[in-house]
C-alpha positions in Angstrom: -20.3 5.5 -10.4 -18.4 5.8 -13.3 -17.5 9.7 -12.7 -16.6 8.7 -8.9 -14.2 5.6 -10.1 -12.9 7.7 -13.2 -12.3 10.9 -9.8 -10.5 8.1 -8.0 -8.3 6.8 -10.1 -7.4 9.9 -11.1 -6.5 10.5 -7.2 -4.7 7.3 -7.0 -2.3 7.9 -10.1 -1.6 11.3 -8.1 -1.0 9.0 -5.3 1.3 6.5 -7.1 3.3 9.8 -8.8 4.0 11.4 -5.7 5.3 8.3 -3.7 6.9 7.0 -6.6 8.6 10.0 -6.4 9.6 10.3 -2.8 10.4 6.3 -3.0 12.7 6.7 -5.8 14.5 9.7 -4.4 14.8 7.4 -0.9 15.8 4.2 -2.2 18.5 6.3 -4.3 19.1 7.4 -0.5 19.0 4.3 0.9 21.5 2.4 -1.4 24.3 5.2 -1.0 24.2 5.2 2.4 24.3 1.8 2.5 26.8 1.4 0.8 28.9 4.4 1.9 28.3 3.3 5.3 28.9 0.1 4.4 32.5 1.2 3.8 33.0 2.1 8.0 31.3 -0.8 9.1 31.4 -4.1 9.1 29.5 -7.6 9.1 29.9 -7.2 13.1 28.2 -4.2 13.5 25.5 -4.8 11.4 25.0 -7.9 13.3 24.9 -6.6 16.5 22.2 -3.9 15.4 20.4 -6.5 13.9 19.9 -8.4 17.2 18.1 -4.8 18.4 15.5 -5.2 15.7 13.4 -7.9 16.9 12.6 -6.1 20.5 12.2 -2.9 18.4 9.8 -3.6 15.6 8.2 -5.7 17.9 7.4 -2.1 20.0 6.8 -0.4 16.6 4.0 -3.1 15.5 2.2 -2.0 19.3 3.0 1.9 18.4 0.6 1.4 15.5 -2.0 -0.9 17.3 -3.1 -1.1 13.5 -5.5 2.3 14.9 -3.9 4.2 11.5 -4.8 1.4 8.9 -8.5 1.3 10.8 -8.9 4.5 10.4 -8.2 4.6 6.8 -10.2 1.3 5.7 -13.2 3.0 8.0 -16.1 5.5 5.9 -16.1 8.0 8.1 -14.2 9.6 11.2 -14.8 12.7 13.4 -12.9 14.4 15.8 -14.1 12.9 19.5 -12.8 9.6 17.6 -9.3 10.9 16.2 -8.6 12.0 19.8 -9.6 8.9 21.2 -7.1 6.8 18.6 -4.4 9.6 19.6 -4.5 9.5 23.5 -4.7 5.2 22.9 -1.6 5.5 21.1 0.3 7.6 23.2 -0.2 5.3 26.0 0.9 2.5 24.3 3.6 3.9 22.8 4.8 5.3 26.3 4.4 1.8 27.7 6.4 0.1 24.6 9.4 2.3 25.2 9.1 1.7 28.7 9.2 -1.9 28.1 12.0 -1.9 25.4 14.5 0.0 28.0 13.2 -3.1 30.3 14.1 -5.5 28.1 17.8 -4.4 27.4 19.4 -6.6 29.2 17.8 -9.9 29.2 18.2 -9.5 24.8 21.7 -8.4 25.7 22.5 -11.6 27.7 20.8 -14.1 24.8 23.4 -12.6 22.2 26.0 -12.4 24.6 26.5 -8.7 23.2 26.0 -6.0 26.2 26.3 -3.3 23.6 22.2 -4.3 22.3 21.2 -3.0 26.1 22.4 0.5 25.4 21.7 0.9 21.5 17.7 -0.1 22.5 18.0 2.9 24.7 17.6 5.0 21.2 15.0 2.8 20.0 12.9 3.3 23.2 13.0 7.2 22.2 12.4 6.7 18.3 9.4 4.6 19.6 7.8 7.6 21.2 8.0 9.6 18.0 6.6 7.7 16.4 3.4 7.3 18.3 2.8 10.6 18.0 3.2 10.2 14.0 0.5 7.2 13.5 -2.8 9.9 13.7 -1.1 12.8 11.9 -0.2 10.6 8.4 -3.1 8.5 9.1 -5.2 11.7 8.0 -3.3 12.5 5.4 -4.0 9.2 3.6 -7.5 9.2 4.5 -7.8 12.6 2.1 -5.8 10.9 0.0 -3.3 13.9 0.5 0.2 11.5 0.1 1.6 14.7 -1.8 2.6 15.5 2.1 2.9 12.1 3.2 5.7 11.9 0.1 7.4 14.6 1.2 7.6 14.1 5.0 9.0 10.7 4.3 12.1 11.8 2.2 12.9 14.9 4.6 13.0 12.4 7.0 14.8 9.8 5.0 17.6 12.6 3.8 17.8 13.5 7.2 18.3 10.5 8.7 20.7 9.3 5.9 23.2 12.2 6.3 23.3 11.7 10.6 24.1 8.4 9.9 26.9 9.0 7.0 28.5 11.8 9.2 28.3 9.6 12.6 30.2 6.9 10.3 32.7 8.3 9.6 33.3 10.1 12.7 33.9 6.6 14.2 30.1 5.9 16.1 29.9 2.6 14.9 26.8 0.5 15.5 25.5 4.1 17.1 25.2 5.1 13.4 22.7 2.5 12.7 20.8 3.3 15.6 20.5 7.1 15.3 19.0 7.0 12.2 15.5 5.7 12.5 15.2 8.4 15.1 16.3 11.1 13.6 14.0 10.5 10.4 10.7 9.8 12.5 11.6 13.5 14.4 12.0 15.5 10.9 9.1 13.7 9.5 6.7 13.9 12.5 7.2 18.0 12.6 6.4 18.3 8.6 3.4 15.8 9.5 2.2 18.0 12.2 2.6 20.9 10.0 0.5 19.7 7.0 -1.9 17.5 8.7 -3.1 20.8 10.7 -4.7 18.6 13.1 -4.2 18.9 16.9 -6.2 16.1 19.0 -8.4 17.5 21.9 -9.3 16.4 25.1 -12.2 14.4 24.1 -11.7 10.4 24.9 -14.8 8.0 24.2 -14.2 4.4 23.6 -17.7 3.9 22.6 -17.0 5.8 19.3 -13.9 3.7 18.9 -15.3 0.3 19.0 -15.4 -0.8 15.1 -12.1 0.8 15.1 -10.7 -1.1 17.8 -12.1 -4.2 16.9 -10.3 -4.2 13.1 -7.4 -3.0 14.9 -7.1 -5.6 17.0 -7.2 -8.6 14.2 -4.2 -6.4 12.6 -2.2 -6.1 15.7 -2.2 -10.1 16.8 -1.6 -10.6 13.0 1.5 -7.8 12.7 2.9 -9.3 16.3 2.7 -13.2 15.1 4.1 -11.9 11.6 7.0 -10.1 13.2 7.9 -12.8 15.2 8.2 -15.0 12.1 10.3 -12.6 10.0 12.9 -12.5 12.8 12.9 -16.0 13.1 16.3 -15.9 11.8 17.8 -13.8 14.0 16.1 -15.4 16.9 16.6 -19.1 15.8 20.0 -18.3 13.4 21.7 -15.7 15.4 23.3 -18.0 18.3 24.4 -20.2 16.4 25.2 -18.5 13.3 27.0 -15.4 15.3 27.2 -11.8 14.6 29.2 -12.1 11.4 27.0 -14.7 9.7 23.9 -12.8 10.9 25.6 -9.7 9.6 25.8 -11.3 6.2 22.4 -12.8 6.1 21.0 -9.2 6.8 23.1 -7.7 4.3 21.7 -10.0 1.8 18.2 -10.0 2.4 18.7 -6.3 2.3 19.8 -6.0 -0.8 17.6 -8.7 -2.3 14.4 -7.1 -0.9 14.8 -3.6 0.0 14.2 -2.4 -3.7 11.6 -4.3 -4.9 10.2 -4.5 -1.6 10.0 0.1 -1.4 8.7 -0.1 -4.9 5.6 -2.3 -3.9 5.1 -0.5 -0.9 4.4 2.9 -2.9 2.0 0.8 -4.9 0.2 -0.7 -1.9 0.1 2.1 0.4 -1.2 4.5 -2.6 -3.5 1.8 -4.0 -5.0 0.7 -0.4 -7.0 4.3 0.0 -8.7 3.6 -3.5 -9.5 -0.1 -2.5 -11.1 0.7 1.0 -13.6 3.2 -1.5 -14.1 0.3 -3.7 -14.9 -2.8 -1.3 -18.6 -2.8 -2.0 -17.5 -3.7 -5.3 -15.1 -6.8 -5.1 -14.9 -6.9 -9.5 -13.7 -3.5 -9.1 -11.3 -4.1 -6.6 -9.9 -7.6 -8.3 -9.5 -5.2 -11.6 -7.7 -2.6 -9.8 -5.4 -5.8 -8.2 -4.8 -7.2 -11.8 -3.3 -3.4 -12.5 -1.2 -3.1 -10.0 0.2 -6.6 -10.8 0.7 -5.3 -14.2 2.7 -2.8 -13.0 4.9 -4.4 -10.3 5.6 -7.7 -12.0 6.5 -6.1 -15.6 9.1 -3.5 -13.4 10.6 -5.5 -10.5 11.0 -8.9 -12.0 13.9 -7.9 -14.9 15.4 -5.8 -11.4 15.5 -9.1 -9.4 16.8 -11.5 -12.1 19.4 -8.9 -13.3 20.4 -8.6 -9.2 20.5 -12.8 -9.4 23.2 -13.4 -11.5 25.6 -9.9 -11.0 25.5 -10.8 -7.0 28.9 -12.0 -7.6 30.5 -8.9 -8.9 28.0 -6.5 -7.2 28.5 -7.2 -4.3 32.5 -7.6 -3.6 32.5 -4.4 -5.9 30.1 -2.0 -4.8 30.1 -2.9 -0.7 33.9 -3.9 -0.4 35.4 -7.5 -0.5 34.4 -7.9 3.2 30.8 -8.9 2.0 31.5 -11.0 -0.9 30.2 -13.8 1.0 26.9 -12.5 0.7 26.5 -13.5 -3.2 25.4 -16.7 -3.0 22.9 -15.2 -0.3 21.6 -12.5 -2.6 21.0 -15.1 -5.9 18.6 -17.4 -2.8 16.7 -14.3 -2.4 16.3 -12.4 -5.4 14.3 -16.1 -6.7 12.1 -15.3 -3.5 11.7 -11.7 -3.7 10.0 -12.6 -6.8 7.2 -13.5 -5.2 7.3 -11.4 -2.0 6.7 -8.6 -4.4 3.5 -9.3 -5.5 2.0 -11.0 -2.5 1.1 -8.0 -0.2 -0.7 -6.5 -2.7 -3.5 -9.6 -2.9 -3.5 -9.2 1.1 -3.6 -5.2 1.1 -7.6 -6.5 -1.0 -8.3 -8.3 2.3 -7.4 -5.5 4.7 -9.7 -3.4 2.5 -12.7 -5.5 2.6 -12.6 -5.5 6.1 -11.1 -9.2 6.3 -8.2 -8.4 9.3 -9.5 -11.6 11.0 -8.5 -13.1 7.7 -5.2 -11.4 7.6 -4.5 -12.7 11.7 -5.4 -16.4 11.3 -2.5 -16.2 8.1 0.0 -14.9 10.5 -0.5 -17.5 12.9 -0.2 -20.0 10.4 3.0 -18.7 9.0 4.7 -19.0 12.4 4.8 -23.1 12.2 5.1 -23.0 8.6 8.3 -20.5 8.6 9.7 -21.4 12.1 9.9 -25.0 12.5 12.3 -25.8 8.8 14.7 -22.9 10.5 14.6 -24.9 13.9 15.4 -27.8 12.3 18.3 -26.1 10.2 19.6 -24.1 12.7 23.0 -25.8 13.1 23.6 -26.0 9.2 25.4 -24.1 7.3 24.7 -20.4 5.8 23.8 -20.8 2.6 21.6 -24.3 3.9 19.9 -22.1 5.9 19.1 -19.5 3.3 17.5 -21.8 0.9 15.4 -23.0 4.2 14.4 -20.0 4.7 13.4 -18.9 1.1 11.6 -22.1 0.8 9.7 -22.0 3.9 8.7 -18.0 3.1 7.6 -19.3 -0.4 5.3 -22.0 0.9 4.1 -18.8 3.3 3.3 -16.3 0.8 1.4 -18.4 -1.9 -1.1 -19.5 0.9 -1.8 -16.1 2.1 -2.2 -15.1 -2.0 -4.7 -17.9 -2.4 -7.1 -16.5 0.3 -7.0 -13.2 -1.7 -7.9 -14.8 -4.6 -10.6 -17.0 -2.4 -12.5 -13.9 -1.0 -12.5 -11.7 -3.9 -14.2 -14.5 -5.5 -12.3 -14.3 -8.9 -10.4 -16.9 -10.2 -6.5 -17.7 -10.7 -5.8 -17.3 -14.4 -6.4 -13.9 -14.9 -3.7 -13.2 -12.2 -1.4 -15.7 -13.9 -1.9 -14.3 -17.3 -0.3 -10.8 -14.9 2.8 -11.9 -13.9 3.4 -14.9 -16.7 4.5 -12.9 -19.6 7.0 -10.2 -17.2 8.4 -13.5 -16.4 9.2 -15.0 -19.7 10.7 -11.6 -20.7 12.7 -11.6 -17.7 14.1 -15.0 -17.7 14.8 -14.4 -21.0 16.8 -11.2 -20.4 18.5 -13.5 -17.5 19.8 -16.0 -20.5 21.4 -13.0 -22.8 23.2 -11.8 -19.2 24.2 -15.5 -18.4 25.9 -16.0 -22.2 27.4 -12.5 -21.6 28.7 -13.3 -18.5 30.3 -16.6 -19.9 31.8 -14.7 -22.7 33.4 -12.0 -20.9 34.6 -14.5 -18.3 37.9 -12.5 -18.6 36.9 -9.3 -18.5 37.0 -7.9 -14.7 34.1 -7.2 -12.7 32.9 -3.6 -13.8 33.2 -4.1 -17.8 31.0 -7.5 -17.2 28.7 -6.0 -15.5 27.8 -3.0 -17.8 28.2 -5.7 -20.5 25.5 -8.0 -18.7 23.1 -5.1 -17.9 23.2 -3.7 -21.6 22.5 -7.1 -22.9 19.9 -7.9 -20.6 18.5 -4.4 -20.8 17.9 -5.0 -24.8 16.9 -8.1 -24.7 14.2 -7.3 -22.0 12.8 -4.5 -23.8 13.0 -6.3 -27.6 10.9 -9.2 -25.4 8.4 -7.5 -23.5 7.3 -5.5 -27.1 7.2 -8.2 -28.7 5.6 -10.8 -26.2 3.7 -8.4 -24.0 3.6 -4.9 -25.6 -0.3 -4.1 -24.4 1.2 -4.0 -20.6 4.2 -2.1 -21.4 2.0 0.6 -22.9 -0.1 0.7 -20.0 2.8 1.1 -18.0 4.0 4.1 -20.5 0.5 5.4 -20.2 0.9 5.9 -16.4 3.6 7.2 -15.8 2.7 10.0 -18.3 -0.2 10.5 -16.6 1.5 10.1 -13.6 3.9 13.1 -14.5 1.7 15.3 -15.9 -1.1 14.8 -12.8 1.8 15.1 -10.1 2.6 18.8 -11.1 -0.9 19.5 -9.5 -0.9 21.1 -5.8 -2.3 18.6 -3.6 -4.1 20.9 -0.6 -3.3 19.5 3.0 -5.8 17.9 5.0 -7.6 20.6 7.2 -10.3 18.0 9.0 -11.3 14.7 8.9 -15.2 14.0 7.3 -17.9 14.2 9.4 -19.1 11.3 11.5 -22.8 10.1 10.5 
């Protein structure tokens, strides 16, 4: 046991080095484009492509049918059962395309925007990409292979990022926006086919399917009611609110989650293989959680409290004065993203352990819990509406953490004593960048801002060695290992395991 666990943690630093990687490079991506892009557009267009995105992910959710999670959480696989999962998805993800062109016009005539009918034309397209995409990474991840998985994700992201830059500034518009998902799941799909070296046959049982289908399931009524809340803003906020507001409400949820929010995700995705091989041992697994806390708290709380109280400048400065409105937004948010950092991680345990019935019945509490305070606010103003929103998603996100902690058994201090100490630090870096900011009231926005990011820098660092030096080592520890282990080839998946 102690050889296997010692094998696959090994595996999984791999696994956090070479996503890391690809995340880092893609969030770098992400923000220049945004913000380059951000420079051709404005709050209208991003509105408008917003109101595509609730009809779209809602497709995206089916694309998935949760068949590629399944399949990874499940001991073994063989080939009559890969097949199956494949043809199953193709279907579905011919029928949610079908459905999304369908739907064009009546999401066109709730905005009161015809433009949404035509730009969910191209979503209806990426859609069947990406179906094809679900089996190929899924057996990648299974072999724990993400060395491929990292690298088909930033070709797709670079790709993606440039057609949307060029289109931008040619004077697309909103078709910017909405050429880009595609155009990243095409390049990533071909290198996924490539390294995956796994072509489905003609086989098709359902029979051989039926765990599969049955976990699946759970996750896909749970990912359908959990995407209907998280666009409960746009659907509740955007008539009444309009494009522009909607525009800026995006805008600031972007940038409060988007880079905390890819950061976590590289954790969870890399972390989720190891705990699916670990969930007949639930100490192991609630060890492995209190890690990755470690490692996500001590790393993306200073980000989010830094991002709190430079929103002001930041944002006016880096995206042009056109979004300056968004500060206020983006302080609301960063308090939340806080939290929404470390929370999937405790539910990524419960989709390990097999608990995706668990995992549905949260979603369809959330969707009372999250969408009647935004139906009750929905003629108040912006930033009202924001702190409903922030609140409600709080409330959300601490119940789902507390059925973690209830099915792993273990208690709450030990996950306390993870994030307590990266919080201290942090809101102790967030006083140094407050006096700075007082004291160079005069100064204009760039010189405060490297004056409030040096000052918070130090006194982050001084703090966390002095108050909780044991984790920051840990941290040093792996991302040396991680660096030295992610030189190592990774060999592509040739075949799944054999069934029993």
């Amino acid at each position: 046991m102690s050889n296997h666990s010692d094998s696959l943690a090994s595996r999984t630093v791999r696994n956090v080095a070479w996503l890391g990687s690809s995340q880092a490079v893609r969030q770098v991506t992400a923000i220049l484009t945004t913000i380059l892009v951000a420079r051709f557009l404005g709050p209208t267009e991003y509105g408008i492509f917003a109101m595509t995105l609730f009809v779209n992910e809602l497709a995206q959710i089916f694309i998935d049918f949760g068949i590629g999670t399944a399949l990874v959480q499940r001991k073994t696989v063989d080939q009559r059962m890969l097949s199956t999962c494949f043809w199953i998805n193709l279907v579905i993800g011919s029928v949610a395309a079908g459905v999304v062109i369908a739907s064009g016009p009546f999401v066109a005539a709730y905005f009161k925007q015809p433009m949404v009918a035509h730009l969910l034309l191209v979503s209806a397209l990426n859609l069947a990409v990406a179906a094809v995409a679900v089996l190929p990474q899924a057996i990648l991840a299974r072999n724990l292979a993400f060395r491929d998985v990292a690298i088909g994700a930033t070709i797709g992201s670079l790709s993606g990022a440039a057609a949307t830059l060029v289109m931008a500034a040619a004077g697309f518009g909103v078709w910017s926006l909405a050429f880009q998902p595609l155009i990243g799941t095409s390049v990533n799909l071909i290198y996924l086919l490539w390294r995956s070296r796994w072509r489905p046959t003609l086989e098709f049982d359902l029979g051989s399917i039926s765990g599969v289908l049955r976990f699946s399931g759970h996750m896909l009524a749970g990912n359908v009611v959990g995407h209907f809340t998280r666009n409960l803003p746009h659907l509740l906020l955007g008539p009444s609110l309009g494009a522009a507001s909607l525009g800026l409400l995006g805008m600031a949820m972007t940038v409060a989650f988007t880079p905390v929010a890819q950061f976590t995700s590289v954790v969870v995705r890399a972390t989720f293989p190891a705990f699916a091989k670990l969930q007949e041992s639930k100490q192991h697994m609630y060890q492995a959680l209190l890690r990755s806390l470690e490692v996500v708290s001590l790393i993306t709380f200073p980000v989010l409290v830094g991002l709190a109280l430079m929103a002001s400048d930041l944002m006016p400065a880096v995206f042009g004065p056109q979004w300056a409105g968004t500060a206020p937004l983006v302080s609301i948010f960063c308090v939340l993203s806080m939290l929404q950092c470390i929370t999937p991680l405790s539910i990524s345990t419960l989709i390990a352990l097999g608990r995706s019935d668990i995992g549905m019945k949260l979603a369809f509490a959330s969707l009372p819990l999250v969408g009647i305070p935004l139906w009750l606010a929905r003629d108040a103003s912006l930033t009202v509406a924001a702190v409903v929103l922030a609140t409600a998603t709080a409330a959300n996100l601490l119940l789902g953490f507390w059925f973690a902690v209830k099915n792993l058994g273990c208690g709450w201090s030990g996950l306390l004593r993870q994030v307590s100490k990266p919080l201290g630090c942090s809101l102790l870096m967030g006083l140094a960048m407050a006096a700075t900011a007082w004291a160079s009231a005069a100064a204009t926005p760039l010189p405060r801002m490297l004056a409030m990011g040096a000052a918070g820098t130090g006194v982050y660092l001084v703090a966390t060695w002095c108050l909780n030096r044991q984790a920051l080592q840990n941290v040093l520890t792996l991302l040396r290992n991680a660096l030295g282990q992610g030189r190592g080839a990774t060999p592509a998946a040739t075949a799944p395991e054999p069934g029993p």
